[in-house]
C-alpha positions in Angstrom: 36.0 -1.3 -175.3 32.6 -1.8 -174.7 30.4 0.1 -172.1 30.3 -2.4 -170.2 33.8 -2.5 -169.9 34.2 1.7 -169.4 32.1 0.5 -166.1 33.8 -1.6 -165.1 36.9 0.0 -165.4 35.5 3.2 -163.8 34.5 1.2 -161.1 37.7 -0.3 -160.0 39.6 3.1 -160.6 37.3 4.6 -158.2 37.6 2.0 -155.4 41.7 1.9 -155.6 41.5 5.5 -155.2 39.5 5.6 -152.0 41.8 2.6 -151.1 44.8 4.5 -151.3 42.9 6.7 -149.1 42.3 4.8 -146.5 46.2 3.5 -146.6 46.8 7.5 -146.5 44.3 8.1 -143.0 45.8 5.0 -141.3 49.4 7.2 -141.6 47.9 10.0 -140.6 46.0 8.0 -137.7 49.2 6.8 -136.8 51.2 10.0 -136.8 48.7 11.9 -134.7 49.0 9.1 -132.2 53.1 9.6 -131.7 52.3 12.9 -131.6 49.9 13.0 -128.6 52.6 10.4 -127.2 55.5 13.2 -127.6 52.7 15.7 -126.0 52.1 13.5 -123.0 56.1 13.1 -122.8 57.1 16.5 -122.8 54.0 18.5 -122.1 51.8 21.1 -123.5 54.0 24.1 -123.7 56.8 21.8 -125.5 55.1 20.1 -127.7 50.8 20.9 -127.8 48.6 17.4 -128.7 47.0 17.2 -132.0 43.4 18.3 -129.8 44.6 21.6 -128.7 46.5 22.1 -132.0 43.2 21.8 -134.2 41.0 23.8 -131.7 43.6 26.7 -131.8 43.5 26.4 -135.7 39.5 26.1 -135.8 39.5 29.4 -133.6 42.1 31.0 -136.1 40.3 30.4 -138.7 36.8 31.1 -137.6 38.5 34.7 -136.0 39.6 35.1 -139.8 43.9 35.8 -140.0 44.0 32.1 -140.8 42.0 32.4 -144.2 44.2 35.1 -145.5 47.6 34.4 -144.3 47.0 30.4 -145.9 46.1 32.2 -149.2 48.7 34.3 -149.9 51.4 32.1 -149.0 49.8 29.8 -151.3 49.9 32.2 -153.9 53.1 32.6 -153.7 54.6 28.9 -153.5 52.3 28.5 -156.4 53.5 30.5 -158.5 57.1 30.1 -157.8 56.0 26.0 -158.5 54.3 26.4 -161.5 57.2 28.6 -163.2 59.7 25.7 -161.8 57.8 23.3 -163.4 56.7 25.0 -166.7 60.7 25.7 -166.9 61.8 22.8 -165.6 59.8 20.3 -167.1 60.1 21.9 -170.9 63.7 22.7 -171.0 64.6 19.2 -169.5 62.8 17.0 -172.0 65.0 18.9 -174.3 67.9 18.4 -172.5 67.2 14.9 -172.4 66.9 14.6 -176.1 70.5 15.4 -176.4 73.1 13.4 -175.1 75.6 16.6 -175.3 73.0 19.1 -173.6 72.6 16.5 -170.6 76.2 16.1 -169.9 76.7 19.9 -170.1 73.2 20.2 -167.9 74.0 17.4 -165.4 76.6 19.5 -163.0 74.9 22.6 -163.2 71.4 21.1 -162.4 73.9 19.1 -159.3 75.3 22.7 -158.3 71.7 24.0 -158.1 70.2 20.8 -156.0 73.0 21.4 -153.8 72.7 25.2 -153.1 71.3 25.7 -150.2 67.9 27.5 -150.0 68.5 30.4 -147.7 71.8 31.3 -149.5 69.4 32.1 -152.8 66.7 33.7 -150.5 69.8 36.0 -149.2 70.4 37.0 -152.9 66.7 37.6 -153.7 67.0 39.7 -150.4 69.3 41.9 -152.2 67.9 42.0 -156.0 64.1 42.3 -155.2 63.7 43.7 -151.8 61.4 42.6 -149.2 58.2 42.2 -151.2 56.3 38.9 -153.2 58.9 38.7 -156.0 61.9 37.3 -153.1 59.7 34.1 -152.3 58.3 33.2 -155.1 62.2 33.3 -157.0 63.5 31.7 -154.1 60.8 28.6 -154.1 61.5 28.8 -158.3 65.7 28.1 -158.2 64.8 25.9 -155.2 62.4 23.5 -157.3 63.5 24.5 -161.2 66.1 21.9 -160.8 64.2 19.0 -159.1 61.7 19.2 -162.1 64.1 19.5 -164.8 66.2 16.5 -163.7 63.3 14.5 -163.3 62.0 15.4 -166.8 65.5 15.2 -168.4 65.9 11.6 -167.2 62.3 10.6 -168.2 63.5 11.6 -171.9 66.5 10.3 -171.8 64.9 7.0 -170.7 62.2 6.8 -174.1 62.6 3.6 -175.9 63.2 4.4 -179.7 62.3 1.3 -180.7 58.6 2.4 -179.2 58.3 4.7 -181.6 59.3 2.8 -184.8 56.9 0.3 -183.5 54.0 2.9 -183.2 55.2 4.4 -186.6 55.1 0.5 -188.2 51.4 0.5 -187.2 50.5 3.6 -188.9 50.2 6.1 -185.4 49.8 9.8 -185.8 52.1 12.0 -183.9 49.0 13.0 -181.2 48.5 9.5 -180.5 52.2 8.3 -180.2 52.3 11.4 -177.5 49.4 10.6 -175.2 50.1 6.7 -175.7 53.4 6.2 -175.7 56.0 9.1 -175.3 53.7 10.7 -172.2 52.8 7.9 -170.0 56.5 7.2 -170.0 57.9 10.7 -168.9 55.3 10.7 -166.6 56.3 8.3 -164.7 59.2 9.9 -163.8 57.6 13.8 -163.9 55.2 13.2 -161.3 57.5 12.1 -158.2 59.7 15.0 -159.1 57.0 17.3 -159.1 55.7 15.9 -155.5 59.0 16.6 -154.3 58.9 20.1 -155.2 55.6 20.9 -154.4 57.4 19.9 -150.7 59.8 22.0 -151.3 58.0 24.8 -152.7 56.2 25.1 -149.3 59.2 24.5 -147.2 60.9 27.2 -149.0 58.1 30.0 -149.1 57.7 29.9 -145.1 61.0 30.3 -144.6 61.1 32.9 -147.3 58.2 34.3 -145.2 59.4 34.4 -142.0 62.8 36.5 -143.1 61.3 38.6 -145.7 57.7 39.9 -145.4 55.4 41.1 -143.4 52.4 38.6 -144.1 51.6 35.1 -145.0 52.3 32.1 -142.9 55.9 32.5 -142.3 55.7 36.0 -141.0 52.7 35.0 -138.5 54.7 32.1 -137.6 57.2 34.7 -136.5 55.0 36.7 -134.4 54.1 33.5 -132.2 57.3 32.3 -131.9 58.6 36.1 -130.5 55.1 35.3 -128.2 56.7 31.9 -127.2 52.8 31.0 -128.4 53.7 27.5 -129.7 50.1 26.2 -130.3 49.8 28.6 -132.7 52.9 27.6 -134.2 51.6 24.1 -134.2 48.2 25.1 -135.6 50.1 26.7 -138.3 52.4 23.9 -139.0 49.0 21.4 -139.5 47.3 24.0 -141.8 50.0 24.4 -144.5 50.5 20.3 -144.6 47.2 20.2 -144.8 46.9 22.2 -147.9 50.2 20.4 -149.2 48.5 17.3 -148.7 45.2 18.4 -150.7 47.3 19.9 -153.0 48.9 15.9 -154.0 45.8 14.1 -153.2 43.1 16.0 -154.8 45.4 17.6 -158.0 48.3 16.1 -158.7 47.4 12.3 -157.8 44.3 12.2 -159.7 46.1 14.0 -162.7 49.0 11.5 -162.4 45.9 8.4 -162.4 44.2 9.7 -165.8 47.6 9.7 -167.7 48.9 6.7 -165.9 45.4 4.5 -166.8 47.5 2.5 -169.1 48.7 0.6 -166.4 45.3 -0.3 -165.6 44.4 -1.7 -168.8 47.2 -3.7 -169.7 46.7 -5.2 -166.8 43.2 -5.9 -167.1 
């Protein structure tokens, strides 16, 4: 490929990005407008608009307990996600290499989607106390099966006769990886990681608001005991807005680089 070429290329990877983006705002435009509708409905102390939701969350984290509270609850989801995905992801592409360790996998991975959240979070309750380590398991069991389904049916999607092929034309085993064997699997590790990084957040607030003391889930317990539901709101917006940078900033342009192949064929 010439340089010429790499320009190019660069170029038009940069702009559907930013396109994507602006596809991404419109939503968001659009959701903020149904949601001042529903505040103009129902008023103020039902539901607050999206203006006094940010200035409430501009004042909370100019005063400071925003900063803090947003950090260590992503500290915790974080490292619940990445141990669900580290053991998720490796122990289902080896599941998925074996048709008798899927079948014995599949219905315990469907008991574990299916148990609910809090009933684990009750459990952790009991082994670890009220302290980091009953979030961060609870947001692990809660996502460990998501990504291990999602990487056990990537693997046992590969096309073997990909890999003859890439052997016929003399391959190495680094290159069949990154060019063949990971752009597959990708495609089907990256909306299961999405949809756990959703659920990692959904599951450490909740963890949060039963368990500890501090982080977002706990301060969303002292407004609502304050019937203070502007805060709530302001809290709510902060932590999607971190989920959101979260996809957008890591995970989307990770998922991008290893799924460039689409680009080029295409091109």
């Amino acid at each position: 490929m010439t340089r010429a070429n790499r320009l190019h290329q660069g170029v038009t990877t940069v702009a559907t990005y930013l396109w994507s983006g602006w596809g991404a705002i419109t939503s968001l435009l659009l959701f903020c407008a149904l949601w001042e509708l529903g505040a103009t409905l129902y008023g103020e102390l039902i539901l607050p608009g999206p203006l006094a939701t940010f200035v409430q969350l501009q004042h909370m984290m100019s005063d400071g307990p925003a900063l803090p509270e947003l950090v260590i609850s992503a500290r915790r989801a974080l490292y619940g996600l990445g141990l669900a995905l580290a053991a998720g992801t490796i122990l289902g592409l080896l599941a998925g290499r074996s048709l008798t360790a899927a079948m014995v996998s599949r219905p315990l991975v469907t008991l574990l989607l299916g148990m609910p959240p809090i009933a684990w979070l009750v459990l952790a309750m009991l082994w670890f106390g009220m302290g980091d380590a009953t979030p961060v398991f609870t947001v692990l069991v809660a996502c460990f099966p998501i990504a291990f389904a999602g990487a056990m049916q990537g693997a046992r999607t590969l096309d073997n006769y990909l890999g003859e092929v890439g052997r016929v034309f003399g391959l190495s085993g680094p290159m069949m990886l990154t060019d063949i064997y990971l752009p597959h699997i990708a495609s089907y590790l990256f909306p299961a990681w999405i949809t756990a990084l959703g659920s990692a957040w959904k599951v450490v607030i909740m963890a949060e608001l039963l368990t500890t003391a501090d982080g977002v889930g706990a301060a969303m317990a002292v407004s609502r005991a304050q019937l203070d539901t502007t805060t709530s709101m302001a809290w709510i917006v902060a932590v999607l807005g971190l989920l959101l940078a979260f996809e957008y900033l890591v995970l989307e342009p990770l998922k991008r680089h290893i799924e460039r192949w689409r680009t080029e064929s295409g091109s």
